[in-house]
N, C-alpha and C positions, 0 to 999 in steps of 0.2 A: 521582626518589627510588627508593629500593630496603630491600630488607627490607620485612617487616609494616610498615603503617601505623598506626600508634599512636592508636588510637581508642578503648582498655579497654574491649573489648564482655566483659570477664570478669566473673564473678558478683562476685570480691572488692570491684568499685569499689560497690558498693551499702553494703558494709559499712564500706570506707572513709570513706563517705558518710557513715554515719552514727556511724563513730568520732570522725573533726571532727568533726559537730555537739557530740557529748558532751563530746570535748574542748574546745573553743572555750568553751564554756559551764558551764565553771568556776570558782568564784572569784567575790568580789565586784565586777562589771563591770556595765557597759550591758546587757551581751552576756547576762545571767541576769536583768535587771528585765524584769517582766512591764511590758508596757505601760499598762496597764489600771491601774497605780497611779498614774502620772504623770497621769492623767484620772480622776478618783471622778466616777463619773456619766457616764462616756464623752465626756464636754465637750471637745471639741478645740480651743485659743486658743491666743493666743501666750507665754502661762505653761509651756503644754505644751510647747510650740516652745522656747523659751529652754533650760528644762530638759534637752528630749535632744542642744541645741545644748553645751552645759557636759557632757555623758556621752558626748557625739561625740569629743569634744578629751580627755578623758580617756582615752579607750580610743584613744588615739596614730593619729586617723585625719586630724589634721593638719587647722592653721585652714584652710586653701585647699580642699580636699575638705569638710571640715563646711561651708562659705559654700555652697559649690555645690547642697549639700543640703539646707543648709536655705534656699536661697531657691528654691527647685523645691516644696519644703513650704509656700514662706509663700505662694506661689502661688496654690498649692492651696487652698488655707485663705482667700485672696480669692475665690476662684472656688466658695465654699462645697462644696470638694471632700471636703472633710475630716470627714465628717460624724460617723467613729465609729472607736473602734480599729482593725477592720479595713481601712478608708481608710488612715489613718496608716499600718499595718504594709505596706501595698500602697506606698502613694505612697515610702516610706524603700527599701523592696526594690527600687523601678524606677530609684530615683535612684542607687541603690549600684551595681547591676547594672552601669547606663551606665557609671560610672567605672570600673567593672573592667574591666567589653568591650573595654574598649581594649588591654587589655595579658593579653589572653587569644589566646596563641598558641601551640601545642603545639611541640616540636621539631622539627622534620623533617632528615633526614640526605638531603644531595643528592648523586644517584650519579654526579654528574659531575666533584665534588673525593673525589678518592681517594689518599691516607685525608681522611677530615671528621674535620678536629681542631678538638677542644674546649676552649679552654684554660680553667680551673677557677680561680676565684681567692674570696679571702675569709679572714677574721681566722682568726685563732688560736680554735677553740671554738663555729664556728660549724656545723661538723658539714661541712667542706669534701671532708675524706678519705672519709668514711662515705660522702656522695652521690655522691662517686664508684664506689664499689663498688656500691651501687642503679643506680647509671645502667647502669655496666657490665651488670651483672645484666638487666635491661631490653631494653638492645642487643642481647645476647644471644640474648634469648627472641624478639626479633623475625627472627634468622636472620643477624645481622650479627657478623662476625668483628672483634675488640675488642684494642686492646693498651693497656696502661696505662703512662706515664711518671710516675717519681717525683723532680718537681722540687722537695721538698720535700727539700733534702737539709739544714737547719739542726737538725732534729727527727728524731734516730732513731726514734722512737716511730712519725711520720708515713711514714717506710721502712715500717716492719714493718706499720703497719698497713694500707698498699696492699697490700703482698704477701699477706698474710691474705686479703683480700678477692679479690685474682689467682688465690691458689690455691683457694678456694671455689667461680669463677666458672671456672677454668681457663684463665686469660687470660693472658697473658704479661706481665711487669712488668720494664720498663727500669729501670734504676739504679747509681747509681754509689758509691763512698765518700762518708762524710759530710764533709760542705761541699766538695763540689764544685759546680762553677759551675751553678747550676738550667738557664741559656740550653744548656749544653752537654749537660745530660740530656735536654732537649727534643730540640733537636736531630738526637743519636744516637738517638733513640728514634723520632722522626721519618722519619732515615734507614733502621730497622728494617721501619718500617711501610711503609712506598714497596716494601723489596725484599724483604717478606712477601705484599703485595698485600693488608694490613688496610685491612677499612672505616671503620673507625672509633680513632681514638687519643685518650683521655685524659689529657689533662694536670696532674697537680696541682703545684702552686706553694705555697710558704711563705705563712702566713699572720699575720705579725706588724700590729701597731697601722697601721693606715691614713695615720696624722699623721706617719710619717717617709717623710719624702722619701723619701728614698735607697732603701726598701723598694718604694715605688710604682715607681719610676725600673730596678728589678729588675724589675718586673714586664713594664715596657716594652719593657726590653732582650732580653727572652724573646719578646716580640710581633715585636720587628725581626727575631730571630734567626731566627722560623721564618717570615717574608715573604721572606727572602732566601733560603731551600730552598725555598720557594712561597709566591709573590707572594701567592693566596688567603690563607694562612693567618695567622694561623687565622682559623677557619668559624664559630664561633662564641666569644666572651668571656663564661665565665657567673660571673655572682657568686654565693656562698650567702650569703644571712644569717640568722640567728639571729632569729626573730621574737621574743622576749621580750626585744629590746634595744630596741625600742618607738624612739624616734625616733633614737636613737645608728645603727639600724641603716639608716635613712634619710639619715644624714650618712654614712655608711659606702658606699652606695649612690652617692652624689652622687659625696664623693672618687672613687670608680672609675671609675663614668661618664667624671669628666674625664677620666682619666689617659689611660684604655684604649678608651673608645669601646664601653660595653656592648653586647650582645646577647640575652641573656637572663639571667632571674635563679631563684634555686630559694629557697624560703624555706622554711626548716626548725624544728623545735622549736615546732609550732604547740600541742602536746599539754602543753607548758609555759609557754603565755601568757593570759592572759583577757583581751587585749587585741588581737587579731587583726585590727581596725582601720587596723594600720599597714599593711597592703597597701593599703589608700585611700589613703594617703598617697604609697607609694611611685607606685602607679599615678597619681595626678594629678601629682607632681612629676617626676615621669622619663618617663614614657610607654614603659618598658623592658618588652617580653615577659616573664611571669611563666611559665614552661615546667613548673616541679612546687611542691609541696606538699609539707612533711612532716610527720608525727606521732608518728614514734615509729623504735625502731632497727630494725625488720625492712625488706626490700627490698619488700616490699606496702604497707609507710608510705609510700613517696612516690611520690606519684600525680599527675600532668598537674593542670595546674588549669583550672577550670571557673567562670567567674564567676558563673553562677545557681547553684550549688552549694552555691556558696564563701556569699554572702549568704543562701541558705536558713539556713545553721550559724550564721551571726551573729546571725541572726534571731529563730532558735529557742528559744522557753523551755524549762524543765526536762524536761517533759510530753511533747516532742517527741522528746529524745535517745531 
């Protein structure tokens, strides 16, 4: 590896920290019930169980992840574990935790493909262009020389807005006229990076509806294009999705997975969901690295994700934000 090691020993991840919680914990959700009403009297049965089983699957954390957890709960609750809300809050936080651990793996840029390209994919609106200029932003700050391709060439808007973010970040931005062949601004931009000696190249790709072939089938022909200038590449496939698309963005996940063979995924607009549960989901049915988080439009909103972190925020009643 090379560059800083991306470990946010920065004061800001504290605030971060507790800006998801406050976020997260908006809105009429699981995610804002106090526990202690689901139990009057602190009584913990399987009335209680039922109940945050039906508030699990609402807040979009998917029947397969809610089974897991709640039969780790009903466990519990045989083994007269469960004695008092604090149990319950304990025993939900260790079983959530598990399921994330899995798919808690931060980025690492390896200094032995040079450049490490990242190819960027995800719909129209899920905040695809934006995290790339954060990443950008990010790489940066760690010491690593950064060039952006703009293989979004169906969306003028999706041009302009890499290049805002390139020239903020002072990064270079390949691109060509609108609707030219995305495979062939990779490509070139590829070829850029090789005979600049960047570390790192970004790729953004069009991000239309998921359910047309032909648009997935572009995406692929962008993956061959840059295997045959390096076998490696690309080094990583990362998705964004839009977490207020609650299980839509779970089929949207799956679709890519097949096409492309993910890698990592960035889930953004957590600051606009109260239902933040769907990362359960994704992580039990894909098992795909969740590499950041987002909250909001500054480059300090998206932060590496942290599975105790991440569950502390879900957890959290009002009191706590």
């Amino acid at each position: 590896m090379f560059g800083k090691k991306d470990n946010d020993p920065k004061p800001g991840r504290k605030s971060f920290v507790r800006r998801l919680r406050a976020r997260l914990n908006r809105g009429d959700s699981w995610l804002t019930y106090d526990l202690a009403n689901l139990a009057p009297g602190g009584k913990i049965d399987e009335d209680v169980l039922d109940d945050i089983e039906t508030n699990l699957v609402m807040a979009d954390v998917g029947i397969e992840a809610t089974g897991q957890i709640l039969e780790q709960l009903r466990a519990r609750l045989a083994r007269k574990e469960l004695k008092d809300i604090d149990a319950l809050n304990d025993g939900l936080h260790r079983t959530m935790t598990d399921i994330l651990r899995k798919v808690e793996a931060p980025l690492e840029i390896d200094a032995a493909q040079r450049p490490f390209v990242i190819l960027m994919v995800g719909v129209n609106g899920a905040g695809k262009t934006t995290t790339i200029g954060k990443l950008a932003r990010r790489l940066k700050d760690q010491g690593l020389s950064v060039m952006l391709a703009a293989g979004d060439t169906f969306r003028a808007a999706a041009v302009e807005q890499l290049q805002a973010w390139g020239e903020r970040n002072s990064v270079t931005v390949i691109s060509q006229q609108a609707g030219a062949d995305p495979a062939a601004v990779v490509f070139d931009a590829h070829a850029s990076a090789v005979a600049k000696d960047i570390d790192v190249l970004l790729a953004d790709t069009a991000g239309r509806l998921q359910n047309q072939q032909g648009l997935m089938d572009e995406l692929s022909k962008i993956q061959r294009v840059l295997a045959r200038h390096e076998e490696s590449a690309p080094h990583e496939i990362m998705l964004v999705l839009d977490a207020s698309q609650g299980q839509n963005a779970l089929v949207q996940a799956e679709k890519f997975h097949a096409t492309l063979g993910l890698t990592g995924i960035t889930v953004t607009k957590l600051d606009g969901s109260a239902k933040g549960g769907i990362l359960l989901a994704i992580a039990d049915k894909l098992g795909v690295p969740v590499r950041f988080i987002g909250i909001g439009e500054s480059a300090e909103d998206m932060q590496p994700f942290r599975a105790d972190e991440y569950v502390d925020a879900l957890l959290a009643d009002g009191s706590s934000a």
